[in-house]
VEXDREN-2710 file (C-alpha; in Angstrom, 1 decimal):
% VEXDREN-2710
k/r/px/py/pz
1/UNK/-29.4/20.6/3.7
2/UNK/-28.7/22.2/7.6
3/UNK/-27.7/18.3/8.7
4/UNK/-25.2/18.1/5.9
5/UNK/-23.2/21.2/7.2
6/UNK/-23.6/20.3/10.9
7/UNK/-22.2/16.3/9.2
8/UNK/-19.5/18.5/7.7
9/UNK/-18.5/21.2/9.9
10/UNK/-17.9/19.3/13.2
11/UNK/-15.2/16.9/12.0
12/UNK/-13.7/20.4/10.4
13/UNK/-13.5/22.5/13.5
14/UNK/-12.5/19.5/15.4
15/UNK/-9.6/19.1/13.3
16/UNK/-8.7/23.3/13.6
17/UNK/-9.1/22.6/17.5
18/UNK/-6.7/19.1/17.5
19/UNK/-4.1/22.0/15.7
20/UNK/-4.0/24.0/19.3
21/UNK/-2.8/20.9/21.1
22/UNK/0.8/21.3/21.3
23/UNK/2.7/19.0/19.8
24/UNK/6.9/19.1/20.1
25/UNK/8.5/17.3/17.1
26/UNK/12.0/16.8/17.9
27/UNK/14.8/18.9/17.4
28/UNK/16.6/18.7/13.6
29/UNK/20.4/19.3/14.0
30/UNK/22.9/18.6/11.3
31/UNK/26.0/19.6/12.9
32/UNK/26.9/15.7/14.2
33/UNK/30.7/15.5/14.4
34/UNK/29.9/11.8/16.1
35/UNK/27.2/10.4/12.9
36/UNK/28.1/7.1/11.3
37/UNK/28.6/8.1/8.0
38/UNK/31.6/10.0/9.0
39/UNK/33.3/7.2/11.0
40/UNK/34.6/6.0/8.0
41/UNK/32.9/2.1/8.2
42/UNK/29.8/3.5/5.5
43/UNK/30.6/2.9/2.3
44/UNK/28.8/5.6/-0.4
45/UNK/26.0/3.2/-1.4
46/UNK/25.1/2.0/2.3
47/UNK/24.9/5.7/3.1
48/UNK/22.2/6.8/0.6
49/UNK/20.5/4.0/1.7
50/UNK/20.7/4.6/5.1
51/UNK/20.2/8.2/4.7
52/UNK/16.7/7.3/2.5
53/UNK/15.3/4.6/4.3
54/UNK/16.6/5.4/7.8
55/UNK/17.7/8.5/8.5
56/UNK/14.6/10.5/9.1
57/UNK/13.9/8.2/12.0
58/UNK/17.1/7.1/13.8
59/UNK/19.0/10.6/13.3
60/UNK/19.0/14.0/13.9
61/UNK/18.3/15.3/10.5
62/UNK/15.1/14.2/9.5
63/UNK/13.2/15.8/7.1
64/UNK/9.5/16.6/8.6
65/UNK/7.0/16.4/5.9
66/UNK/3.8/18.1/5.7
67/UNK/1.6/16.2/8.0
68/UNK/4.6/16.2/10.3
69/UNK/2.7/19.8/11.3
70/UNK/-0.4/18.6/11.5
71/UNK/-2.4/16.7/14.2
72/UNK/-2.8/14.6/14.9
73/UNK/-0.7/12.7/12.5
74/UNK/2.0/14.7/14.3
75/UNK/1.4/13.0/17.2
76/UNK/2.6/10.1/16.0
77/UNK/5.7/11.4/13.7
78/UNK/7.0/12.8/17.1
79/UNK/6.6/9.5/18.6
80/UNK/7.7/7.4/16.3
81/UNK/10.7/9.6/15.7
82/UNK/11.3/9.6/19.8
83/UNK/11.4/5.9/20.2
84/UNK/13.7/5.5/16.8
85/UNK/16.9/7.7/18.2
86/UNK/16.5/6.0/21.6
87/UNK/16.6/3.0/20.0
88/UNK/19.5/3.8/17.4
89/UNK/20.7/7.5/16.2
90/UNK/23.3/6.9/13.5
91/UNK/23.6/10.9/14.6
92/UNK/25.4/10.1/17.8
93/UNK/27.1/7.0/16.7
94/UNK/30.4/7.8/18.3
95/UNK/29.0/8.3/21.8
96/UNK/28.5/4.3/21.4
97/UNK/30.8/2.2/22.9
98/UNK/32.4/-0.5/21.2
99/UNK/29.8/-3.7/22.7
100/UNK/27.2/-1.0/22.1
101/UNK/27.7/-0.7/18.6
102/UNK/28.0/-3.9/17.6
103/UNK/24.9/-4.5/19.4
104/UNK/23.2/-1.7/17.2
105/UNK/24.9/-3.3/14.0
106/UNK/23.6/-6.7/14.5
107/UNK/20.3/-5.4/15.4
108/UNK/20.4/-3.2/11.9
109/UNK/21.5/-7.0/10.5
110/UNK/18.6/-9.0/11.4
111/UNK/16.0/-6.3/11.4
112/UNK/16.7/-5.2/7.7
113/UNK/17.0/-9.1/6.5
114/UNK/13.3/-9.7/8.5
115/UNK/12.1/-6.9/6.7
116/UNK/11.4/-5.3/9.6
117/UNK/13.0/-2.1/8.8
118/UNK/11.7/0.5/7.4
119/UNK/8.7/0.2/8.9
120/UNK/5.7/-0.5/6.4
121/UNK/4.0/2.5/7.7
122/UNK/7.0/4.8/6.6
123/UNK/7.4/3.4/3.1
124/UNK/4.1/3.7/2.2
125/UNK/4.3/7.6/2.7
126/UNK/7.4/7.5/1.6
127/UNK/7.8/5.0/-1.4
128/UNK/11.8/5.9/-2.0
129/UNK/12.6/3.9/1.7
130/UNK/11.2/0.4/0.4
131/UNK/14.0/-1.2/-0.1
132/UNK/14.7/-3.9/-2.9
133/UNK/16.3/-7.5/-2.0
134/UNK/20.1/-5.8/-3.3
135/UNK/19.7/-3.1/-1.4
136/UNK/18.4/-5.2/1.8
137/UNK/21.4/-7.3/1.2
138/UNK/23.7/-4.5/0.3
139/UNK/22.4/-3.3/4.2
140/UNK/23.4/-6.4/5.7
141/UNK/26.5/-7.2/4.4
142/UNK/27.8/-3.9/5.6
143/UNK/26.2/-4.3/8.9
144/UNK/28.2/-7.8/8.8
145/UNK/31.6/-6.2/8.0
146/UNK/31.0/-3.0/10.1
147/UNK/31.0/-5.5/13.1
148/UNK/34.1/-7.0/11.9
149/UNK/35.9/-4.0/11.0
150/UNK/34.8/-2.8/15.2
151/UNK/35.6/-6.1/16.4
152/UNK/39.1/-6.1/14.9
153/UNK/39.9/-2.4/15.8
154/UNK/39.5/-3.2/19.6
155/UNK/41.8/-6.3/19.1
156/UNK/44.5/-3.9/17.6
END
């Protein structure tokens, strides 16, 4: 009985000791003047998808769950999170210059239509972010006409 609480216990207080490693997720700010949606190239739909399946990655307002707090599966939200806004942050989408966001456009293009995006390990914890085939194409038309509509307005 004794080897089943030492077989117990030690992967238990490991865990409690894991929780005194700091662990720095980042910041959450939804005050952004600069975010896509409000540059006027998101239509309604595209934005509910991109705020589902995107948002919580490549933006400043994600919304942490649960294990977010908890090591060390925190460990990897704040990674994972890190290398998503460098990457793309739809929150600072007006610091972008022009080549830079056509760059991020056609990147959201081919990465949605690979099926690349959302990651699988994200929509399995978070089943609303799978996207269909519409919505994948719904995705990548607008990233299509987004890079028109930019391409145009610098013509102008």
């Amino acid at each position: 009985m004794k080897r089943w609480h030492y077989l117990l216990g030690i992967p238990v207080v490991l865990i409690l000791v894991l929780q005194l490693v700091p662990n720095e997720l980042p910041t959450v700010e939804n005050n952004n003047p600069g975010d896509l949606i409000g540059s006027g190239i998101v239509s309604d739909e595209v934005a509910n998808l991109l705020k589902t399946a995107c948002y919580d990655c490549h933006s400043n307002e994600p919304s942490y769950p649960w294990y977010a707090h908890v090591a060390p599966s925190s460990w990897l939200v704040a990674k994972d999170v890190r290398e998503a806004r460098q990457e793309l942050n739809f929150s600072n989408w007006e610091d972008y210059d022009m080549l830079d966001q056509l760059g991020k456009l056609d990147d959201i293009y081919s990465e949605v239509e690979e099926g690349k995006m959302p990651l699988g390990i994200y929509t399995i914890m978070h089943p609303s972010a799978k996207l269909s085939e519409e919505q994948k194409q719904a995705i990548v038309s607008w990233a299509e006409e987004a890079m028109d509509i930019i391409a145009e307005s610098e013509d102008e």
